[in-house]
N, C-alpha and C positions, 0 to 999 in steps of 0.2 A: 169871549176874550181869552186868550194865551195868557201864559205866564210871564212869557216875556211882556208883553205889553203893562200886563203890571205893573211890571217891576217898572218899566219906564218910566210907569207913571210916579212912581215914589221914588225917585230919586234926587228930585229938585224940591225935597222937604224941609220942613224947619225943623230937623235930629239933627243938624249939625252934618247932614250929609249921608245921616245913618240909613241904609236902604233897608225899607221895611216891607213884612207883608201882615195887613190886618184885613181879622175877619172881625166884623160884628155880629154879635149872637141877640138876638132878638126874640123874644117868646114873651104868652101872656102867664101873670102869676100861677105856680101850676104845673108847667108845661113840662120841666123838669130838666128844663136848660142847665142847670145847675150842677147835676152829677153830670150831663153831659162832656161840658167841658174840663169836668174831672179828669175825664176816660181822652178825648181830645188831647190834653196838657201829658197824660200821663203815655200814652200811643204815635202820637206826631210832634212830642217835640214842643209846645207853641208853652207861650207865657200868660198866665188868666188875668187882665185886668180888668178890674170890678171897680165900675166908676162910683158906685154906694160905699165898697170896703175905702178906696182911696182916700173919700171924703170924710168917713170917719177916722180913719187913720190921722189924718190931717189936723181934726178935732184933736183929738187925744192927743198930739205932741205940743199942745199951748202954744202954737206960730201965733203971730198975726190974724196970718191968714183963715187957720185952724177958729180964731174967738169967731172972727167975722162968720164963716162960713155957721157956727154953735148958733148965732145971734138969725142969722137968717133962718134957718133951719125952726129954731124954737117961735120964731115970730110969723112961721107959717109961709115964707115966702119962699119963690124958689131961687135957687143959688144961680149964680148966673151962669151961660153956659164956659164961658171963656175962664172961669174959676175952674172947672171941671175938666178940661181940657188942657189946660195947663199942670194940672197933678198926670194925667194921662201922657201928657209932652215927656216930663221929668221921668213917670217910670219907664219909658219906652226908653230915652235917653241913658240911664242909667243901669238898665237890664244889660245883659251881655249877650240876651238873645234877638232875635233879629223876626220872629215870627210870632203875633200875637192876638188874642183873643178880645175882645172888648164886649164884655159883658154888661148889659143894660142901658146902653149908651148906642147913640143918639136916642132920647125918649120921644123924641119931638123934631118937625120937620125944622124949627131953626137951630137946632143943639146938630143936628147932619150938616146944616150952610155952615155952620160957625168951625166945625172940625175941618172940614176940607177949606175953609178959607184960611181958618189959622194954621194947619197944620201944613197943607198943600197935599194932604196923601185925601187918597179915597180906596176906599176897601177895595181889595180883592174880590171879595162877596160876599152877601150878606146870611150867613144863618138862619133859618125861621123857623122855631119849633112850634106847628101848626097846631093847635090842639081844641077841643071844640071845649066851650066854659062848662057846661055837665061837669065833661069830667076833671078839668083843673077844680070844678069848687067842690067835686070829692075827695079827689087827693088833698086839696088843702086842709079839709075838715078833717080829713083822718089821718093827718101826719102830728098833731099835736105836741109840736114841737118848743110849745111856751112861747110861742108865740101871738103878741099881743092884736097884733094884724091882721090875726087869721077867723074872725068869725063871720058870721052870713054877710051881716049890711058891709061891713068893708071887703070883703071879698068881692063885693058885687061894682060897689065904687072903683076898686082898684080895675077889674075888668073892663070898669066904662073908660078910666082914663086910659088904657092898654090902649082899647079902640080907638075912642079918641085922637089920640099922640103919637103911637107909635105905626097904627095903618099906612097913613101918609108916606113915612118915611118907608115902609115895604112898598109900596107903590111905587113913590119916587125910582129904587132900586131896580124892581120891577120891569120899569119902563128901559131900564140901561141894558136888563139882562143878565143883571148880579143876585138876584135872589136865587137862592138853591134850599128850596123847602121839603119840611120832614114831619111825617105825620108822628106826632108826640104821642098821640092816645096810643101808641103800642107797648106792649110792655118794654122794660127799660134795655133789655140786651137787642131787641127789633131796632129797636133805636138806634142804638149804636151802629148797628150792621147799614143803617141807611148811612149815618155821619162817617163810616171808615170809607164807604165808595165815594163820598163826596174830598174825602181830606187824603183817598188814595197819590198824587200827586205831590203831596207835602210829607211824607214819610221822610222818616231820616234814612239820610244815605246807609247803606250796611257798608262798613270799611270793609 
């Protein structure tokens, strides 16, 4: 698909008219999606929304919406997708940039129907940092970053739900011809060298 056709596509959104371009970045815990869209944000321009930072961010300003979201969270349930989506509406809406990252979002094939129904956009394309679970559950072990989510048995559960939840929705993409995937097991600047031919097209203009 063109870039025009994109953008067509986003243009009858619910931003208030604001014409966007979103990519979704999708990888298993590991993968290392995360500096990725460092180097991304920091080389093309784009804006990193992180539906996890959002929703705590949310938390910690004592809204409403922030208890409610605390209350689900801590009672193990999951938040709903249209809660998540709606924080994603707002920073898109209030950012002043126009090109954006959506990191960990859709987790799941109804959190993908729920953004493109509420929002009316559908990505650009979808990011997929391939990686095989070996080596995401050695980096995880050996990043020990005090983090309390990072031992065997949860590492292993959180892989199953990756598989799980987030497969479908690469599939879904897949079938469009929006997936553009990158082998993650290489060291981190290989990495990158695959994500700048893919994000070549979205460079900022040189005045």
């Amino acid at each position: 698909m063109d870039a025009l056709a994109v953008v067509a596509e986003v243009t009858e959104n619910m931003l208030g008219g604001k014409k966007v371009t979103v990519v979704f970045v999708l990888g298993g815990p590991g993968s290392g999606k995360g500096t990725q869209c460092t180097n991304i944000v920091e080389h093309f321009g784009f804006t990193h929304l992180s539906a996890g930072d959002l929703l705590r961010a949310e938390i910690k300003s004592g809204s409403e919406n922030g208890t409610m979201i605390d209350t689900m969270i801590k009672e193990g349930k999951i938040v709903p997708s249209e809660v998540t989506i709606k924080l994603l509406q707002e920073a898109m809406i209030k950012s002043e940039n126009d090109k954006f990252l959506i990191d960990g979002f859709p987790r799941n094939e109804e959190n993908r129907a729920a953004f493109e129904n509420v929002t009316k956009i559908s990505p650009a394309f979808v990011l997929f940092f391939d990686c095989a679970e070996e080596e995401m559950e050695k980096r995880l072990l050996g990043r020990n970053q005090g983090r309390v989510d990072d031992n065997i048995e949860t590492i292993r559960k959180r892989f199953k739900v990756f598989v799980e939840s987030s497969l479908p929705v690469i599939e879904y993409y897949s079938s469009k011809d929006k997936v553009k995937k990158i082998d993650a097991a290489k060291p981190i600047p290989e990495v990158f060298e695959g994500v700048k031919a893919i994000f070549a097209p979205y460079a900022p203009k040189v005045k």
